[in-house]
C-alpha positions in Angstrom: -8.6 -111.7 -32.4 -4.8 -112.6 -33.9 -2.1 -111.5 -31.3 0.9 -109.2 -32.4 3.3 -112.0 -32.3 0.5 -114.1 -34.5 0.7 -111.2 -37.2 4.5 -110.7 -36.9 5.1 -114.2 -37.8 2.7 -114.1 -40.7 3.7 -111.0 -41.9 6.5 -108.5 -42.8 5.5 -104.8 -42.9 7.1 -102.2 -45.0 6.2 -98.4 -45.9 2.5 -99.3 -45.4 2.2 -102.9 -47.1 2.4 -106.4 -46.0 4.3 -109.0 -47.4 3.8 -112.6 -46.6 6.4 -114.5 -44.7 4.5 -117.9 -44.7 3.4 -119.6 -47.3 -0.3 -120.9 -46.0 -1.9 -122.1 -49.7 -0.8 -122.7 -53.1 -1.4 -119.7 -54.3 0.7 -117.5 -51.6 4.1 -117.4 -52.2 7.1 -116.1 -49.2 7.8 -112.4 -49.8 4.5 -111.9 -52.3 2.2 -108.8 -50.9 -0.8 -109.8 -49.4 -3.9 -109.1 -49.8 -6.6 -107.6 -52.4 -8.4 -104.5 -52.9 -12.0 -104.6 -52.0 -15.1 -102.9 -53.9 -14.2 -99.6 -51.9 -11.0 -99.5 -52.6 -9.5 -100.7 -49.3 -7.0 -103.5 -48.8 -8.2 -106.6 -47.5 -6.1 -110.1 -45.9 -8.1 -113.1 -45.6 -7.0 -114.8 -42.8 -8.1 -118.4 -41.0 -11.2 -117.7 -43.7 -11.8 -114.3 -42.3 -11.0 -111.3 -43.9 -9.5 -108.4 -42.0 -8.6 -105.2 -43.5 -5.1 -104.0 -43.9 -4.8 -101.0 -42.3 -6.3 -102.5 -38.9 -3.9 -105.4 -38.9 -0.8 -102.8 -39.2 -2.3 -100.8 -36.7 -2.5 -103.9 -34.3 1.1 -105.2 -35.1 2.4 -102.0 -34.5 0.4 -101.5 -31.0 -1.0 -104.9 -30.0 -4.3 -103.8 -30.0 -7.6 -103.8 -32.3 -9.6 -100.1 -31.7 -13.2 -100.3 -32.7 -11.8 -98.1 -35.7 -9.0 -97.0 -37.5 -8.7 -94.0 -39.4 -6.6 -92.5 -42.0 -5.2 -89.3 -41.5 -4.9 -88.7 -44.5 -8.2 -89.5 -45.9 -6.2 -92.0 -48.6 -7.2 -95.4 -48.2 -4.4 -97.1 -50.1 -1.7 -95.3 -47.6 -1.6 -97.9 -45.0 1.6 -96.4 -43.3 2.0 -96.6 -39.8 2.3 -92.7 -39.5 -0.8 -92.1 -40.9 -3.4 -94.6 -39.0 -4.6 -93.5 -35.5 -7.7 -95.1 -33.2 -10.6 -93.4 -33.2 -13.9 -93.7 -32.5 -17.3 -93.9 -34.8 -17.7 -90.3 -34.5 -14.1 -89.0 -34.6 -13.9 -91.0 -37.3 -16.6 -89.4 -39.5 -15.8 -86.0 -38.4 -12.4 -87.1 -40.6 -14.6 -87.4 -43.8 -13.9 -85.6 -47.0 -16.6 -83.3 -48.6 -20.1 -85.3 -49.1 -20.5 -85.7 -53.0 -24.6 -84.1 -52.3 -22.9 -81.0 -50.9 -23.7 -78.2 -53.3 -22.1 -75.0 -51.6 -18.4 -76.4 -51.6 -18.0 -76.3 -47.8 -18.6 -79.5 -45.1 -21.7 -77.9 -42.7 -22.6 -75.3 -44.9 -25.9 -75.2 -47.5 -28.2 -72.5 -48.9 -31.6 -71.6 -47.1 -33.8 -70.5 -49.6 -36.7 -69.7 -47.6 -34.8 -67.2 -45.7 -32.3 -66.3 -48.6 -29.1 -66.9 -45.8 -26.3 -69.6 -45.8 -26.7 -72.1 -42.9 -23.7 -73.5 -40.7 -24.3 -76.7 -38.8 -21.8 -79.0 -37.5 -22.5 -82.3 -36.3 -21.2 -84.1 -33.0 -22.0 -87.3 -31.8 -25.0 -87.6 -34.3 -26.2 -84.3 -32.6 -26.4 -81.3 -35.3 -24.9 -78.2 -33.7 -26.7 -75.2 -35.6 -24.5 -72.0 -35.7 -26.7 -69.9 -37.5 -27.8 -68.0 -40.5 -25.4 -65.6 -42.8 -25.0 -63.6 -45.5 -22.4 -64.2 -46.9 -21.1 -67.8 -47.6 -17.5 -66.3 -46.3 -19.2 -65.6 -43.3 -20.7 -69.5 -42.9 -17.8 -70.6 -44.0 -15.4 -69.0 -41.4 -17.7 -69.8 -38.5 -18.3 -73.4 -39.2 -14.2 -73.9 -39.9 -13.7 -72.1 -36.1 -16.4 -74.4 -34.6 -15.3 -77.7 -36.5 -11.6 -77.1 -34.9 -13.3 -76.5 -31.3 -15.4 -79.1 -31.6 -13.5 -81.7 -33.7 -10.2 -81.1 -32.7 -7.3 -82.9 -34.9 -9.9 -84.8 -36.2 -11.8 -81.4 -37.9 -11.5 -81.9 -41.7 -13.0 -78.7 -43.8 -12.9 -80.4 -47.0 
């Protein structure tokens, strides 16, 4: 992979973006951002015909290293800042993940048994589901999954 000082002499970081300090084609200019968005709306730098994503090449000039993954704090993909990337792993970084779009109570981990007429809470960990049992009331579900996800998860718990 590129070394720090590799990236540091291609690139000049500020508040999250990159800005080219090299010219390497005719089409890059000193000083012009790099980079484009991708299909999934991530920022992308081809580099030596290889195209690395933003957020891991900030990550690795600011600690001169490349994790397996980096996530986003935030969940935002276009805030690339320093502050909010961290190394994680596969799992801590899906734990991170907003609200499935199939999800049809509202909550991550809980869904409707219909056969039994109760709300189910599950959390996963380490592609393991953790079953927590059947409620109620979807308050109930609700406030046990939340307490498992942060013993579980840990600052990487995200309930929505």
């Amino acid at each position: 992979m590129i070394s720090k000082q590799q990236l540091h002499e291609l690139f000049e970081y500020k508040d999250g973006v990159l800005y080219w300090k090299v010219s390497r084609s005719n089409r890059i200019k000193i000083g012009q951002k790099a980079g484009s968005i991708s299909q999934d709306k991530r920022e992308r730098i081809n580099i030596n015909r290889k195209l690395l994503l933003t957020h891991r090449i900030i990550f690795a000039m600011h600690h001169d290293y490349w994790p397996q993954y980096v996530d986003h704090i935030d969940n935002d993909k276009s805030n690339n800042k320093i502050e909010n990337l961290r190394a994680t792993t596969v799992h801590q970084n899906q734990w991170n993940r907003k609200l499935g779009c199939q999800n049809k109570s509202g909550i991550k981990g809980v869904s409707f048994d219909k056969n039994r007429n109760k709300w189910v809470a599950e959390i996963r960990n380490n592609n393991k589901k953790i079953f927590l049992g059947r409620f109620n009331s979807i308050a109930d579900a609700e406030k046990t999954v939340k307490i498992a996800r942060q013993q579980v998860h840990g600052e990487f718990a995200r309930d929505f």
